[in-house]
N, C-alpha and C positions, 0 to 999 in steps of 0.2 A: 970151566966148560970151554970145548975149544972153538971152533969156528961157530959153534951156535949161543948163540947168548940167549939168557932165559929172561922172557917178559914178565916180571914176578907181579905188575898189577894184569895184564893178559890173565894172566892162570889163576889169580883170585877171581878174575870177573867169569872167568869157563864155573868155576866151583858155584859162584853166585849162580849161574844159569842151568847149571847141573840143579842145585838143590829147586829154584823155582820150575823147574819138568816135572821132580819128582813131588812138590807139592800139586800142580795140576795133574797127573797123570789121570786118564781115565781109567775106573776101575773096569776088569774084567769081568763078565762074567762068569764067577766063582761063587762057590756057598761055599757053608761050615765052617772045618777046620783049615780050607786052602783059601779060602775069603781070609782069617784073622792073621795067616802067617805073610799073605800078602802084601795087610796092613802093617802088620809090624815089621818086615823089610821097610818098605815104604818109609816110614818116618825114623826109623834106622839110616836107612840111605839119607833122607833130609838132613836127619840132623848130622850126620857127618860132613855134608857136601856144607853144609850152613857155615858150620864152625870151622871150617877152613875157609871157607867163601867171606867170613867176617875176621881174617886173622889178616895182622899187619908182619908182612915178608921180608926179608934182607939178606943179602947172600956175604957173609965172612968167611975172610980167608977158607972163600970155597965150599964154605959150608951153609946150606939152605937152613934158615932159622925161619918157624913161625911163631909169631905171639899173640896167642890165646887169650885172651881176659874172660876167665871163668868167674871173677867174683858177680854176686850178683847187682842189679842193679841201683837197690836202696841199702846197699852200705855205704858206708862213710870211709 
């Protein structure tokens, strides 16, 4: 990158706070089927903004790497 350098814990901690908005957002007033798709944006958007927000970053030869740990938590 050239004159800007990337804050790579800066932009996990935005993702953290992105995913905790959309854990509080307040619902609209919606029924039905514009209430469910809502919801399921919603925790769509969480869990994207989550799983980047808990991923460990490092920038190689230029290249943004993040590391996911998808296994779960009681394996071995």
């Amino acid at each position: 990158m050239s004159d800007l350098e990337l804050d790579l814990d800066a932009m996990l901690a935005r993702f953290q706070e992105r995913a905790e908005a959309v854990r509080s957002r307040n619902m609209p007033p919606i029924g039905g089927e514009e209430r469910q798709r809502f919801l399921d944006q919603a925790q769509a958007d969480f869990m994207d903004f989550a799983i980047i927000g808990d991923a460990a970053a490092s920038i190689e030869d230029g290249i943004l790497t993040l590391r996911i740990d998808l296994s779960s938590s009681d394996e071995a």
